[in-house]
PASEBA-1860 file (N, C-alpha, C; in nm, 3 decimals):
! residues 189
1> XXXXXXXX> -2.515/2.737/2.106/-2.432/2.643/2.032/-2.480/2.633/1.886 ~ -2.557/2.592/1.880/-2.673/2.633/1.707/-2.618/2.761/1.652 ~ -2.600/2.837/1.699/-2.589/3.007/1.650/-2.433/2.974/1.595 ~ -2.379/2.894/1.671/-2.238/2.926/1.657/-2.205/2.818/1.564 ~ -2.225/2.692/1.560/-2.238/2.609/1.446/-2.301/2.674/1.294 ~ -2.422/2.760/1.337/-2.503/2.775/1.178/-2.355/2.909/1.133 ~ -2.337/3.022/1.226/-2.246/3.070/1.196/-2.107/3.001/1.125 ~ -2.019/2.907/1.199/-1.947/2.812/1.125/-2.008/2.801/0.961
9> XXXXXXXX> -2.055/2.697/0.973/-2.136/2.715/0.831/-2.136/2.776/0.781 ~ -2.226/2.874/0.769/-2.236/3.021/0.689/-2.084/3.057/0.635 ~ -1.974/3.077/0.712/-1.837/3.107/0.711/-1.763/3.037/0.602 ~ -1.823/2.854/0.659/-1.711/2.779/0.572/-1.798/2.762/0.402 ~ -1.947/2.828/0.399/-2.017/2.797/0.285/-1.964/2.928/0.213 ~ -1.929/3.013/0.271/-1.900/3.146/0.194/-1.755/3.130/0.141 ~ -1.685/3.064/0.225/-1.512/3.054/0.157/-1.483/2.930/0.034 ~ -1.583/2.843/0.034/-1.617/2.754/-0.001/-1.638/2.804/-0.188
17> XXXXXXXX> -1.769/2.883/-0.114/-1.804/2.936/-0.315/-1.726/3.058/-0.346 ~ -1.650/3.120/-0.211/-1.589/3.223/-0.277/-1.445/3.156/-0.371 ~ -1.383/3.054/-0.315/-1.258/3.008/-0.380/-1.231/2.948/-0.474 ~ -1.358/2.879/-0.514/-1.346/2.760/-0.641/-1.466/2.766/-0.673 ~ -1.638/2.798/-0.602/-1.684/2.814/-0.715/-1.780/2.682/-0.713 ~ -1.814/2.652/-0.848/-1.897/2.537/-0.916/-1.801/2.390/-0.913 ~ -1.641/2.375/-0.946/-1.597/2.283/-0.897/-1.598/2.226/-0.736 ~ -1.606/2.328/-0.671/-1.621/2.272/-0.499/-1.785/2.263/-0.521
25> XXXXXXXX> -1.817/2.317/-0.516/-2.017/2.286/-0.546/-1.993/2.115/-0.597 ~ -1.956/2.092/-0.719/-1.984/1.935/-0.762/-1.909/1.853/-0.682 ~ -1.796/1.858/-0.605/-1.696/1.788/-0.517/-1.785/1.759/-0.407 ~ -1.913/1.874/-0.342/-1.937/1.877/-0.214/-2.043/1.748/-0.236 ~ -2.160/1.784/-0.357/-2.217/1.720/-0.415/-2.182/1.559/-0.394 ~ -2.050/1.525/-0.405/-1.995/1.360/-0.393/-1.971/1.319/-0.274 ~ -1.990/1.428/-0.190/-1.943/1.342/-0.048/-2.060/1.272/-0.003 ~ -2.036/1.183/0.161/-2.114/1.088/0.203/-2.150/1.174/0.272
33> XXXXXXXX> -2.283/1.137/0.324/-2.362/1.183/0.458/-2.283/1.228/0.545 ~ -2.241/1.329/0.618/-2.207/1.346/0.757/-2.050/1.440/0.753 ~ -2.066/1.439/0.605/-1.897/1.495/0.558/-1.872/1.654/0.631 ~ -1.959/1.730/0.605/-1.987/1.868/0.672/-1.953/1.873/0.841 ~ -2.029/1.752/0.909/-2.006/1.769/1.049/-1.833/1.726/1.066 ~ -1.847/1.615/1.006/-1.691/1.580/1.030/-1.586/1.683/0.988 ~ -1.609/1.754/0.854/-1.490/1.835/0.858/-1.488/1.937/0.998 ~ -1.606/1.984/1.028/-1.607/2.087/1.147/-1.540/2.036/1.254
41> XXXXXXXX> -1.565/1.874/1.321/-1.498/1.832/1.420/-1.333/1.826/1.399 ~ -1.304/1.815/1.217/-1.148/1.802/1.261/-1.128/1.984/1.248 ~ -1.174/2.041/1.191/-1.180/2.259/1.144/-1.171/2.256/1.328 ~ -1.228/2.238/1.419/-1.268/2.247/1.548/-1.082/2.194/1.644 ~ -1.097/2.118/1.580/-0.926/2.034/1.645/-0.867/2.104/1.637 ~ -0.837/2.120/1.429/-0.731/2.194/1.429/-0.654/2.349/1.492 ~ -0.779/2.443/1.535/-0.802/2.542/1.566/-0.764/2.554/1.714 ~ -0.810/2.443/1.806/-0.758/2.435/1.902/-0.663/2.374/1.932
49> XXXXXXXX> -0.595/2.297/1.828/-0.461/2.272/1.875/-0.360/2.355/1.800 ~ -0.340/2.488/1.780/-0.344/2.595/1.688/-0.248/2.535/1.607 ~ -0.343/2.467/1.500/-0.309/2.426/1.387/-0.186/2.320/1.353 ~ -0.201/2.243/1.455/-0.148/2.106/1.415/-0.271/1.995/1.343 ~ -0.265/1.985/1.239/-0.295/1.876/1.164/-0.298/1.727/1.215 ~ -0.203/1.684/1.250/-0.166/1.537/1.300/-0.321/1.565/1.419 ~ -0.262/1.599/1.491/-0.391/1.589/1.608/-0.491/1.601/1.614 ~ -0.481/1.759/1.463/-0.645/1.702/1.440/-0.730/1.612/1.339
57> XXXXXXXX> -0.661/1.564/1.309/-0.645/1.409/1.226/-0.699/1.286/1.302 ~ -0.655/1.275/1.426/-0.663/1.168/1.475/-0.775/1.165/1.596 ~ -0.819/1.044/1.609/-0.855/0.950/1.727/-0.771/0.951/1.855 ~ -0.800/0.978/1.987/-0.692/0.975/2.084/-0.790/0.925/2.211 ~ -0.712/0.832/2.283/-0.750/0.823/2.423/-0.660/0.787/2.511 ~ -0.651/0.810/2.616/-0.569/0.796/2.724/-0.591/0.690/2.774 ~ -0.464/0.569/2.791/-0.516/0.415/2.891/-0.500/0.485/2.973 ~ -0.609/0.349/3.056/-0.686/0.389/3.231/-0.505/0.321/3.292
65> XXXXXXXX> -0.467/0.412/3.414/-0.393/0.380/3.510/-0.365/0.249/3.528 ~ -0.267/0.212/3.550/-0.263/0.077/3.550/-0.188/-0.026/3.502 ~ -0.315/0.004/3.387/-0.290/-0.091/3.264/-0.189/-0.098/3.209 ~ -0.067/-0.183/3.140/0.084/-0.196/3.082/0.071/-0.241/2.958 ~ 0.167/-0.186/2.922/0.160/-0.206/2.775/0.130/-0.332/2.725 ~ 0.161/-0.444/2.778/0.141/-0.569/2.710/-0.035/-0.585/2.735 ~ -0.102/-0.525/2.811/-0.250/-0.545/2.838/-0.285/-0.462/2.702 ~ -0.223/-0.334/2.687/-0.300/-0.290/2.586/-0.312/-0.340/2.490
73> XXXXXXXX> -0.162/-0.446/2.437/-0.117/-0.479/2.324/-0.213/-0.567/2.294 ~ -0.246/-0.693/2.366/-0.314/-0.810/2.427/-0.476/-0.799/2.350 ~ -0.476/-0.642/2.446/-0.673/-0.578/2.371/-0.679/-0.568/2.221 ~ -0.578/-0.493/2.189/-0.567/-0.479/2.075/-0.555/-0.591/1.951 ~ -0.483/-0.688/2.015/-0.466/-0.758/1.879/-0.593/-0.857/1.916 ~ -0.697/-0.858/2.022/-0.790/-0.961/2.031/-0.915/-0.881/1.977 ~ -0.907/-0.751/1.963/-1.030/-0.691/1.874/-0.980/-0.703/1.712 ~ -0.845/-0.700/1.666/-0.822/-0.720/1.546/-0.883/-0.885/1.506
81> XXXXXXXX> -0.853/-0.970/1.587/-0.913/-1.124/1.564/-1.038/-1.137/1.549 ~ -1.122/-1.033/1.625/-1.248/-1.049/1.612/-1.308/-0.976/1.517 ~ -1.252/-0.884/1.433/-1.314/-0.764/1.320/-1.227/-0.858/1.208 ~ -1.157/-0.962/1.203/-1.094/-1.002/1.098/-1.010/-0.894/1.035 ~ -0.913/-0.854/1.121/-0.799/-0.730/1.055/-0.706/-0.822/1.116 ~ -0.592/-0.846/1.070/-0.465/-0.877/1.021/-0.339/-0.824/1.100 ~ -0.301/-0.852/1.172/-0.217/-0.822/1.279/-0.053/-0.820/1.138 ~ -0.046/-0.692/1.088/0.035/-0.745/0.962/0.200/-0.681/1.005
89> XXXXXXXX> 0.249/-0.634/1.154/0.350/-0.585/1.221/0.355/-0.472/1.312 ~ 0.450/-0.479/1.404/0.460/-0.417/1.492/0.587/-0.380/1.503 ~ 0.592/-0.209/1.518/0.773/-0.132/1.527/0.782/-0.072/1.687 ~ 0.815/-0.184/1.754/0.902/-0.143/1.875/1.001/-0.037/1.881 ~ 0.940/0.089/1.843/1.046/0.153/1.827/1.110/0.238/1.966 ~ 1.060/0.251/2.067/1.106/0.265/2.201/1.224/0.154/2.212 ~ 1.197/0.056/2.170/1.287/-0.091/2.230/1.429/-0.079/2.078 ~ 1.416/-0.019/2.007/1.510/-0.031/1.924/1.559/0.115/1.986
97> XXXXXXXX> 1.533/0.250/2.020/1.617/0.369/2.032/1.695/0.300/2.148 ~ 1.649/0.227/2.265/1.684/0.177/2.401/1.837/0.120/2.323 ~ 1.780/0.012/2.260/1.904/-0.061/2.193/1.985/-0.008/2.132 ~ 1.956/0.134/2.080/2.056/0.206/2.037/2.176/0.298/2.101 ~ 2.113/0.287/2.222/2.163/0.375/2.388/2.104/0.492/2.408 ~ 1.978/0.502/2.323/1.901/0.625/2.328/1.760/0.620/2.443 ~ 1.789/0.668/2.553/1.655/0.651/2.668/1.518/0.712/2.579 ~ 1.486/0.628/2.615/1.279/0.655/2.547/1.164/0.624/2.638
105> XXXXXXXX> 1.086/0.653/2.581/0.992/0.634/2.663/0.858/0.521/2.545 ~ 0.780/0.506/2.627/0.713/0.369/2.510/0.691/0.483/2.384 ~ 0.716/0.396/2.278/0.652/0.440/2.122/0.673/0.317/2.073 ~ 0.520/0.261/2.059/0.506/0.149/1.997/0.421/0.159/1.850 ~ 0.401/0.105/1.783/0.329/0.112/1.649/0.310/-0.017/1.620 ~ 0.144/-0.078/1.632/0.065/-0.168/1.572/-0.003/-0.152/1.423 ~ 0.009/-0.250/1.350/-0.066/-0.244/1.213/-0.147/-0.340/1.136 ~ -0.290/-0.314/1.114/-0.378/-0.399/1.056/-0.409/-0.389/0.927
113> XXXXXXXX> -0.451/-0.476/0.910/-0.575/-0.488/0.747/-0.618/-0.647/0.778 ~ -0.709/-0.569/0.637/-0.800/-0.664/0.592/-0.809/-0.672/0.424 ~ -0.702/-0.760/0.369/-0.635/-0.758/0.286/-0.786/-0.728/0.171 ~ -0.894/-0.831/0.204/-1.030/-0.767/0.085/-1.063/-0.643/0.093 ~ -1.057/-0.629/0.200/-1.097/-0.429/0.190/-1.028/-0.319/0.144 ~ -0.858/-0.372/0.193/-0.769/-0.312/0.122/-0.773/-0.288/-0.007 ~ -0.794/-0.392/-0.085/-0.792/-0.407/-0.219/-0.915/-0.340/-0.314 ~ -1.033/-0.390/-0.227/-1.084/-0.311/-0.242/-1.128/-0.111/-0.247
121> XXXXXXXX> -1.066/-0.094/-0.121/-1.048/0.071/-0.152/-0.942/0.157/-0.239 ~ -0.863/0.066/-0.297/-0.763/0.090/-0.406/-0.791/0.074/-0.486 ~ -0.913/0.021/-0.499/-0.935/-0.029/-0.611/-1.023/0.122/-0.700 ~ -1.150/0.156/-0.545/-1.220/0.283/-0.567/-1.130/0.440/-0.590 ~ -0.999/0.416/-0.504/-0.945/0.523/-0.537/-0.775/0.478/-0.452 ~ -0.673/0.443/-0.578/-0.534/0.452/-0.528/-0.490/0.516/-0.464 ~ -0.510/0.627/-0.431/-0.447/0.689/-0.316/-0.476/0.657/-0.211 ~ -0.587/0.592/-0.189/-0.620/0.495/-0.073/-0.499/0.421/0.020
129> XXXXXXXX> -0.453/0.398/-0.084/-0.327/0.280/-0.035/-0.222/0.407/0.065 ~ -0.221/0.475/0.057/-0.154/0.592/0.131/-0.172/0.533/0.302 ~ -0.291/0.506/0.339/-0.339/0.468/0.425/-0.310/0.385/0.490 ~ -0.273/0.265/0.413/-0.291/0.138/0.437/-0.104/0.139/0.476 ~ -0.156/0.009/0.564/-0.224/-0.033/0.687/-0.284/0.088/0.783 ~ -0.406/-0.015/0.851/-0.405/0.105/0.979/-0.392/0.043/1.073 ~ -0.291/0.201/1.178/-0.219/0.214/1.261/-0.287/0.275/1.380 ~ -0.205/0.181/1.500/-0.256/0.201/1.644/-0.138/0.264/1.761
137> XXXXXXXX> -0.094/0.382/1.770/0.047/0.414/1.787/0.009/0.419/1.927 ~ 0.112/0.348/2.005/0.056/0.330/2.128/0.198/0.443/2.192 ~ 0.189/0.533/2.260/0.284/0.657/2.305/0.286/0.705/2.462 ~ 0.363/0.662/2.531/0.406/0.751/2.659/0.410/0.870/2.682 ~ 0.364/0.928/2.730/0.362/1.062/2.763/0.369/1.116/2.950 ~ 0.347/1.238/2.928/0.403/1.212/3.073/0.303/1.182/3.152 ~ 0.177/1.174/3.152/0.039/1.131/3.199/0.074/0.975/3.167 ~ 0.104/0.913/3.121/0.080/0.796/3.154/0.058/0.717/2.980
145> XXXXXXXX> 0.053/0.625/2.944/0.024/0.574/2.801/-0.123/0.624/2.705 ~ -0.091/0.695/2.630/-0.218/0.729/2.514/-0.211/0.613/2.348 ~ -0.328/0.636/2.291/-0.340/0.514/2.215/-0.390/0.652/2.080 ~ -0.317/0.652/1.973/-0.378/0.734/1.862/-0.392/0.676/1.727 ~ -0.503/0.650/1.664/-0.527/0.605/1.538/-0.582/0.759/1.455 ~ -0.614/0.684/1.304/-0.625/0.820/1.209/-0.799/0.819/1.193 ~ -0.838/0.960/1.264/-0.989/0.927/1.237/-1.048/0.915/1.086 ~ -1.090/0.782/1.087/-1.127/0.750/0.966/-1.283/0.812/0.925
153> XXXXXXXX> -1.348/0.869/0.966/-1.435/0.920/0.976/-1.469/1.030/0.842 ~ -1.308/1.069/0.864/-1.225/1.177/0.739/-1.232/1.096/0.601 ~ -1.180/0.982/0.619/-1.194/0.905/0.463/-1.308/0.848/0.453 ~ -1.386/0.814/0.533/-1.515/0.758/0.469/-1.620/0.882/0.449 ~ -1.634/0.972/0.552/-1.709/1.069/0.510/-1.690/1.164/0.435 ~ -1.551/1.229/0.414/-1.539/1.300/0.351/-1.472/1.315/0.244 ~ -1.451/1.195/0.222/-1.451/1.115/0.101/-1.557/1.105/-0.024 ~ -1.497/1.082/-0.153/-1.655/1.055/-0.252/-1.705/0.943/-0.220
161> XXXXXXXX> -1.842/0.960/-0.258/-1.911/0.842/-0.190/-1.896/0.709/-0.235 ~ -1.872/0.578/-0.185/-1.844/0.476/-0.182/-1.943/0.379/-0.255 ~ -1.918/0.295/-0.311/-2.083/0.186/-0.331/-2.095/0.115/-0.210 ~ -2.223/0.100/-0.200/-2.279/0.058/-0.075/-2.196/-0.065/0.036 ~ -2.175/-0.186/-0.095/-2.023/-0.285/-0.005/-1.926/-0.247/0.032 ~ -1.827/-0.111/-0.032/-1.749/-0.085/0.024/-1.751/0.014/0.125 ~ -1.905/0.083/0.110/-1.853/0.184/0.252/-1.921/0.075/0.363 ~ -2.001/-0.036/0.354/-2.020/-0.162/0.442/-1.892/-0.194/0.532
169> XXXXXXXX> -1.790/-0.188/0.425/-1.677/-0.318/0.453/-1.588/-0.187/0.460 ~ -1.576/-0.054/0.480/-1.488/0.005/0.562/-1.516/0.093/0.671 ~ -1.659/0.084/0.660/-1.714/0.141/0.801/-1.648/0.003/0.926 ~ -1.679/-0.136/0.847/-1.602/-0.233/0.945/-1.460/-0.255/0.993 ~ -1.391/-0.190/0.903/-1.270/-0.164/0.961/-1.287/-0.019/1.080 ~ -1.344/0.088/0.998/-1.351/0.193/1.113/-1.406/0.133/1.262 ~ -1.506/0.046/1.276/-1.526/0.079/1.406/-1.434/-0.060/1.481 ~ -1.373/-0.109/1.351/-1.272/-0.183/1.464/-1.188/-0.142/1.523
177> XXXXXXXX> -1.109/0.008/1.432/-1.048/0.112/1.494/-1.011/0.171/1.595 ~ -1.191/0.203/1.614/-1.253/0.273/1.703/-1.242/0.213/1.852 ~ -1.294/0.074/1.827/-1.287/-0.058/1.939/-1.155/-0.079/1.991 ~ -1.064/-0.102/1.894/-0.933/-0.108/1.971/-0.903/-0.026/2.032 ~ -0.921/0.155/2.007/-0.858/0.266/2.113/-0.955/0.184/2.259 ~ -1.088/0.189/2.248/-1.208/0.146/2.347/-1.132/0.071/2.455 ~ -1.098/-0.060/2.391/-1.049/-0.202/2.442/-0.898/-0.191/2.507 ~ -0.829/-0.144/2.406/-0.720/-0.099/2.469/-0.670/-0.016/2.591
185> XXXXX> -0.759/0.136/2.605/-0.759/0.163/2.683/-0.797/0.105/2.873 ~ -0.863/0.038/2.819/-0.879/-0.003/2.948/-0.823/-0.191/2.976 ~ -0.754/-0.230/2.866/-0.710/-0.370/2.851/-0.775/-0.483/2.828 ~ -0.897/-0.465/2.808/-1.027/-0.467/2.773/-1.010/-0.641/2.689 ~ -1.091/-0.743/2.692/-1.057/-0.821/2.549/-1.219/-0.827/2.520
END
């Protein structure tokens, strides 16, 4: 596994200085701790999900059997209460195609913040706001209900590096993130 990781490496350090050079050198230079592993875990996704992006973008877990949507919903918005994120809407959009006479299956979409942090990471870099809110897309499938958020892991790590309060105060949104797929999945409060 080492061989094949240092290989990785080697690969992505060679395409790296072969393409750009001294500008990717000072870019790499700005990232946070851990930016290298993380790009490999989403380089790793994408590859195996031959090259869908979205998926390998994201956070995913499967709710445990059972559990109904209103349990997940329930987990979810009681870890947002407790990380102080902002329950700021929800698009029933299964329940609006239904209403439209269109059969669906669940596609729900939850959305948080934390209006200081928000402001804050727009503040470090506007495109930030691209982001914002974050989203907990709760989706039927034929296995049964999955829960997918955007691994943030991608914007904080591989991201330029943050001052110390704000990568504080959005690592705290990340692992509330993180907690809600956790909580949710299993209905968890």
């Amino acid at each position: 596994m080492k061989l094949v990781n240092l290989l990785k490496a080697s690969i992505l350090a060679a395409a790296v200085t072969t393409l750009s050079g001294c500008g990717t050198m000072n870019a790499i230079g700005n990232l946070n701790d851990g930016a290298g592993e993380t790009f490999m875990s989403v380089w790793d996704k994408w590859v195996e999900s031959e090259g869908d992006i979205a998926d390998a973008t994201m956070w995913e877990v499967k709710v445990d059997d059972g559990i109904t949507l209103e349990e997940v919903k329930d987990a979810i918005n009681s870890v947002g209460t407790n990380y102080n994120l902002k329950n700021v809407g929800e698009l029933p959009l299964s329940e609006e195609l239904i209403a439209r006479g269109v059969e669906s299956k669940v596609l729900h979409v939850m959305s948080f913040c934390n209006p200081e942090t928000a402001r804050k990471m727009v503040d470090f870099s506007p495109a930030m706001g691209g982001f914002l809110p974050c989203r907990v897309n709760i989706i039927e499938e034929e296995d049964g209900l999955h829960l997918y958020t955007m691994n943030m892991d991608m914007a904080i790590k591989m991201g330029k590096k943050m001052p110390p309060e704000l990568l504080e105060a959005t690592m705290q949104v990340r692992n509330a993130m993180w907690k809600m797929l956790e909580n949710g999945k299993t209905g968890a409060f």
